[in-house]
N, CA, C and O of each residue as an XYZ file, in Angstrom:
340
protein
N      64.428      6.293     22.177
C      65.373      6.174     23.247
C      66.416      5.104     22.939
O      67.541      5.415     23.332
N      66.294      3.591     22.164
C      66.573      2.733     22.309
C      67.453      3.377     20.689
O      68.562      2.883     20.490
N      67.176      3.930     20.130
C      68.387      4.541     18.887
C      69.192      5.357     19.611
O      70.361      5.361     19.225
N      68.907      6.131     20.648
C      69.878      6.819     20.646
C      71.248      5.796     22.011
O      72.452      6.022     21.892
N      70.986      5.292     22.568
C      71.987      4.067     23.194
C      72.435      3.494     22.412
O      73.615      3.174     22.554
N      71.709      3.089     21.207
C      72.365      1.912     20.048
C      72.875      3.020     19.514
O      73.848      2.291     19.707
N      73.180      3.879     19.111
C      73.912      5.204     18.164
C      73.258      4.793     16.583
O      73.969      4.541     15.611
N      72.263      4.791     16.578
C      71.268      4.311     15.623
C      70.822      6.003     14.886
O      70.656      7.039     15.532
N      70.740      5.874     13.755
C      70.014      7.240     13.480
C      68.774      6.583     13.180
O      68.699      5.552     12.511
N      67.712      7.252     13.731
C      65.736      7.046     13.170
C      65.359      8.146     12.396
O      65.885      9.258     12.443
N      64.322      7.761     11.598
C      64.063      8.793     10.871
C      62.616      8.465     10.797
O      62.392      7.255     10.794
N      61.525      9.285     10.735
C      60.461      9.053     10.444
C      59.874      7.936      8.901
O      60.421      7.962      7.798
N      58.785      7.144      9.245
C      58.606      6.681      7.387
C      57.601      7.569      7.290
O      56.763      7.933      8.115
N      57.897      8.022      5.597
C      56.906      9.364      5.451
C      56.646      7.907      3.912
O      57.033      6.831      3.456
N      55.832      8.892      3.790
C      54.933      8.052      2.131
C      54.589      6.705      2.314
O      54.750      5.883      1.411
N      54.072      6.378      3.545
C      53.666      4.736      3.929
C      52.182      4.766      3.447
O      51.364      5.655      3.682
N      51.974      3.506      2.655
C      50.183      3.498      1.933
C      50.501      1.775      2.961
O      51.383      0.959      3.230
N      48.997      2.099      3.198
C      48.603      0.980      3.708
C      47.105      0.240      3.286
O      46.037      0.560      3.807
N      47.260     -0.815      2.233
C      46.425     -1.149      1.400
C      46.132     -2.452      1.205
O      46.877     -3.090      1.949
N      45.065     -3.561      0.268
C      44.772     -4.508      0.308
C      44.925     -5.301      2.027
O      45.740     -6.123      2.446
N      43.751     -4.614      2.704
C      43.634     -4.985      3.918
C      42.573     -6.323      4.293
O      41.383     -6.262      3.986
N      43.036     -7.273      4.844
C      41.977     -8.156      4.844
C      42.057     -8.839      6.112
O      42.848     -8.260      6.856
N      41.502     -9.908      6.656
C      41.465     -9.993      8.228
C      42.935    -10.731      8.375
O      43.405    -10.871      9.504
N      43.555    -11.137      7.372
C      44.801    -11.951      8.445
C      45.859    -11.487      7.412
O      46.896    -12.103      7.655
N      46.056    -10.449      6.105
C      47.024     -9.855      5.232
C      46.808     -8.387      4.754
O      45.777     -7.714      4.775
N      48.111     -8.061      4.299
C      48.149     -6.375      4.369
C      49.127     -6.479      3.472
O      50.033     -7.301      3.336
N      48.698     -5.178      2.663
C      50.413     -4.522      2.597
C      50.645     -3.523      2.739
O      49.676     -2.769      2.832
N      52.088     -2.894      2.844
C      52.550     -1.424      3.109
C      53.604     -1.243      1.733
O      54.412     -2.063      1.296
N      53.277      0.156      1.224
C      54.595      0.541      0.228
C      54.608      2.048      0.936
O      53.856      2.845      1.498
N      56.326      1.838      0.411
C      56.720      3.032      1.024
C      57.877      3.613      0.015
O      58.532      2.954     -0.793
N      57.945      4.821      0.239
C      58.486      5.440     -0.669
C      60.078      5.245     -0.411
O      60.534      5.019      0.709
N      60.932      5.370     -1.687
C      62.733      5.547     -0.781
C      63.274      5.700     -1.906
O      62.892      4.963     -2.815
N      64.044      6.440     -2.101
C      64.988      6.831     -3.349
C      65.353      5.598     -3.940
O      65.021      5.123     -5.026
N      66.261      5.056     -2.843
C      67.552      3.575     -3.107
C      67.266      2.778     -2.289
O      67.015      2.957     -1.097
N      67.292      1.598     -3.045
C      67.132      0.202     -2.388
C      68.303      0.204     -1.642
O      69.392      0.217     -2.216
N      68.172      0.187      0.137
C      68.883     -0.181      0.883
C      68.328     -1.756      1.543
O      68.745     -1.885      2.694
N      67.825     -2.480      1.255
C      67.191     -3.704      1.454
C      67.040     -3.765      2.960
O      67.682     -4.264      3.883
N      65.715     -2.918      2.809
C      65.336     -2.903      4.090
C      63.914     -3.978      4.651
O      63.093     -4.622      3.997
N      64.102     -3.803      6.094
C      63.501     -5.317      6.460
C      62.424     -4.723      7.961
O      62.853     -4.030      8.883
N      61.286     -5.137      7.847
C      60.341     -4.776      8.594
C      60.308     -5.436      9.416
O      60.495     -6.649      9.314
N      60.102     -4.931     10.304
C      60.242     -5.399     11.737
C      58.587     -5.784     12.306
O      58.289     -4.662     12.716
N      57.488     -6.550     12.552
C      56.039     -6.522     13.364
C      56.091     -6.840     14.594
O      56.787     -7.804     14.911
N      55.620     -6.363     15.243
C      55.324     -6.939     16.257
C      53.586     -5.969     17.123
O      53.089     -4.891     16.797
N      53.256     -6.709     17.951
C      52.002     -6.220     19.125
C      52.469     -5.534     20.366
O      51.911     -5.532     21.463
N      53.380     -5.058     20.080
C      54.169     -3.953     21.523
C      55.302     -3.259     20.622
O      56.129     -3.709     19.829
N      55.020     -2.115     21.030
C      56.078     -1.388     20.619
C      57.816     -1.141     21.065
O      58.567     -0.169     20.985
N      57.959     -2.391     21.504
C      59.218     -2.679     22.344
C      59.500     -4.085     21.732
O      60.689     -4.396     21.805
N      58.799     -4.880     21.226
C      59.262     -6.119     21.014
C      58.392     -6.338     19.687
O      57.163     -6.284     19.631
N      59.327     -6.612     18.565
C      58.767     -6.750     17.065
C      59.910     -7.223     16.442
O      60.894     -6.584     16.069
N      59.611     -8.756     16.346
C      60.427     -9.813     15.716
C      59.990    -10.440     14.560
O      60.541    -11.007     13.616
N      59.108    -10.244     14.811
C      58.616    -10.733     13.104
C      59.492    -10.141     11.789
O      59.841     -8.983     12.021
N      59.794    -10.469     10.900
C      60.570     -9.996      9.579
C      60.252     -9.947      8.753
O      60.847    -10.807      8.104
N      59.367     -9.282      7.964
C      59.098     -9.231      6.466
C      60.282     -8.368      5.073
O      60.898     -7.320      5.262
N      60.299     -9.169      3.811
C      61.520     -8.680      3.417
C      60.614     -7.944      1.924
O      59.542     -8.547      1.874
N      60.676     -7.035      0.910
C      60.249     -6.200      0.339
C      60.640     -6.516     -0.705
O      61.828     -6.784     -0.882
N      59.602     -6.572     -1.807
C      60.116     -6.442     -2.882
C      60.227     -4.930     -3.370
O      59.256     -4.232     -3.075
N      61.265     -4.314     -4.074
C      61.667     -3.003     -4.461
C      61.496     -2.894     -6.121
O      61.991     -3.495     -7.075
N      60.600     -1.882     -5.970
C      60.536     -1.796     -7.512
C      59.701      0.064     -7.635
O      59.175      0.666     -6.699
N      59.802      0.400     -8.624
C      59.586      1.671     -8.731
C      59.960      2.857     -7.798
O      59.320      3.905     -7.713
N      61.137      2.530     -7.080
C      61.045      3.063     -5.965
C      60.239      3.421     -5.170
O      59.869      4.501     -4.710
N      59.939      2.162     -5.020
C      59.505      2.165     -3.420
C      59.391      0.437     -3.089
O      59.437     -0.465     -3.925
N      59.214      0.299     -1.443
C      59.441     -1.036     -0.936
C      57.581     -1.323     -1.000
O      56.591     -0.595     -0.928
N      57.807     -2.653     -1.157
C      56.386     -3.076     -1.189
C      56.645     -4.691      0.116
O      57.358     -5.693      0.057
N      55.661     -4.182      1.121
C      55.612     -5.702      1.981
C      54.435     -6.230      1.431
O      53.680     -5.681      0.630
N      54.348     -7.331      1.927
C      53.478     -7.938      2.237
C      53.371     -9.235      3.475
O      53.872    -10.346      3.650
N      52.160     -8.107      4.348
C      52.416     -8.949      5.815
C      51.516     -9.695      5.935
O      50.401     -9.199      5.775
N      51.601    -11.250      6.277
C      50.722    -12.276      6.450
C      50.694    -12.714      7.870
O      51.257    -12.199      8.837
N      50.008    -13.659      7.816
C      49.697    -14.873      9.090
C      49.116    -13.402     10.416
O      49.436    -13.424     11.604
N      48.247    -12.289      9.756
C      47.919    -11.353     10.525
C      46.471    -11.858     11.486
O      45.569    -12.566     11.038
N      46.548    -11.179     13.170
C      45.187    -12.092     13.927
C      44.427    -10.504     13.742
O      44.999     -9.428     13.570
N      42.991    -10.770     13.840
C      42.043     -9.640     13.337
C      41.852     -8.740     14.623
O      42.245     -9.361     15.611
N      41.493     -7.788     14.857
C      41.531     -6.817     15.930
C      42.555     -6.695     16.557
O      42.517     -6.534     17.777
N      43.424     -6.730     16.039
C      44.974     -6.600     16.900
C      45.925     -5.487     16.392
O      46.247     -5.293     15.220
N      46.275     -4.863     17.373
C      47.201     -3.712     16.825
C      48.484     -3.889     16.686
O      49.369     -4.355     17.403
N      48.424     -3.329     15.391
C      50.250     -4.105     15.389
C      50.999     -2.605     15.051
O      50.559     -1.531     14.640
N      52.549     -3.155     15.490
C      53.629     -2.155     15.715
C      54.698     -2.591     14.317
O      55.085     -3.740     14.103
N      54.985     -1.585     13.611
C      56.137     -1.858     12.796
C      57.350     -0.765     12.686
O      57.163      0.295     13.284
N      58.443     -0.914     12.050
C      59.655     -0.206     11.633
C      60.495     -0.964     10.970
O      60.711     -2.083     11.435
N      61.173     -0.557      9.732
C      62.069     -0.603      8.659
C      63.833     -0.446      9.336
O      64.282      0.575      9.857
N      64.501     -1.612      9.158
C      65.816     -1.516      9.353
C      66.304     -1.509      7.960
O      65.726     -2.135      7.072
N      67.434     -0.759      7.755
C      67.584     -0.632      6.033
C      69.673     -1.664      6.500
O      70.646     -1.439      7.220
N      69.276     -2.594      5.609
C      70.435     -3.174      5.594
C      71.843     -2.574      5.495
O      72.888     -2.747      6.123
N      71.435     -1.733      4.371
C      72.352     -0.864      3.704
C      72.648      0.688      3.846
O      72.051      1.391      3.031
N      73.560      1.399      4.844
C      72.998      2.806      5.382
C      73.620      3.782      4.139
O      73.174      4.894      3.857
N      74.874      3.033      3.389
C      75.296      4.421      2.718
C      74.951      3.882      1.242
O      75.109      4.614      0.265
């Protein structure tokens, strides 16, 4: 809802691995043609996710790595890509 007021295009993340899981770190790689230096958004509500993690890019694909994580907690993320064209 909140893309389409912002005139935002969303797109699903397809090829997300979610791996080296441990009680307070993670990471996610995700697949993407071109480094548009994109920047992850966390948060515990799916309305408010301020946290920022920034990716290192290599083989095409983005690799996070999310820290300072609390254990049983569900967390919310999405990718803003700096760069759209």
């Amino acid at each position: 809802m909140n893309a389409m007021v912002n005139n935002n295009d969303w797109t699903s993340i397809k090829n997300c691995y979610i791996y080296d899981i441990t009680s307070s770190s993670v990471k996610v790689s995700i697949e993407i043609e071109v480094d548009k230096e994109g920047i992850l958004y966390l948060g515990t509500s799916k309305y408010y996710m301020t946290k920022e993690y920034y990716p290192v890019f290599s083989e095409g694909k983005y690799i996070f790595t999310l820290t300072e994580l609390d254990p049983n907690t569900k967390y919310f993320f999405y990718i803003k890509n700096v760069y759209t064209t």
